[in-house]
N, C-alpha and C positions, 0 to 999 in steps of 0.2 A: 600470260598463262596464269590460271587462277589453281593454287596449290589448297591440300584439304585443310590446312590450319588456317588461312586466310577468310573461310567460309565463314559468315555472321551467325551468331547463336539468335535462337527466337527470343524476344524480351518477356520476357515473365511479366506473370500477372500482379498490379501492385496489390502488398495484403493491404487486409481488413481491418481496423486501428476500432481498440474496444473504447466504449465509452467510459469515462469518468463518472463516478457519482455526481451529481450537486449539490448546491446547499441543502437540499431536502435530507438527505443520508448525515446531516451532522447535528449530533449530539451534543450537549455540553454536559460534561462528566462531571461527578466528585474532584479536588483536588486534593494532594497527599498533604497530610496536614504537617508530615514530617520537611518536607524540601520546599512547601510554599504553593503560592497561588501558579506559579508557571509550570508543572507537574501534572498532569493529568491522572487518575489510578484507570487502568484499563480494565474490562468489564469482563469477566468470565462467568461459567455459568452458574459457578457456589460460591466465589470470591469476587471482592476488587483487588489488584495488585499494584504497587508501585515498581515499575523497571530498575529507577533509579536508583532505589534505597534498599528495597526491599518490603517493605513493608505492605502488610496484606489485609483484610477484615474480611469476615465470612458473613457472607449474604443473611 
């Protein structure tokens, strides 16, 4: 005798997995002059910024 908890659920659909950039999408930025060559400054629209330090310059 087949009970209603017993009953199978439908399997869902597997998602849709986004794409990654590739090397095309990579930059090589400024380095902070303050922490060194392994530091990047990230690119904003008036500034670069350093995360690390703090440290900023205006575009």
């Amino acid at each position: 005798m087949i009970m209603a908890d017993d009953k199978k659920k439908p399997a869902a659909a597997p998602k849709k997995k986004e794409k990654k950039a590739g090397p095309k999408a990579y930059k090589p930025g400024k380095s902070c002059p303050k922490c060194g060559a392994g530091y990047r400054l990230a690119e904003h629209k008036d500034r670069r910024a350093c995360g690390r330090c703090g440290y900023f310059e205006k575009k």
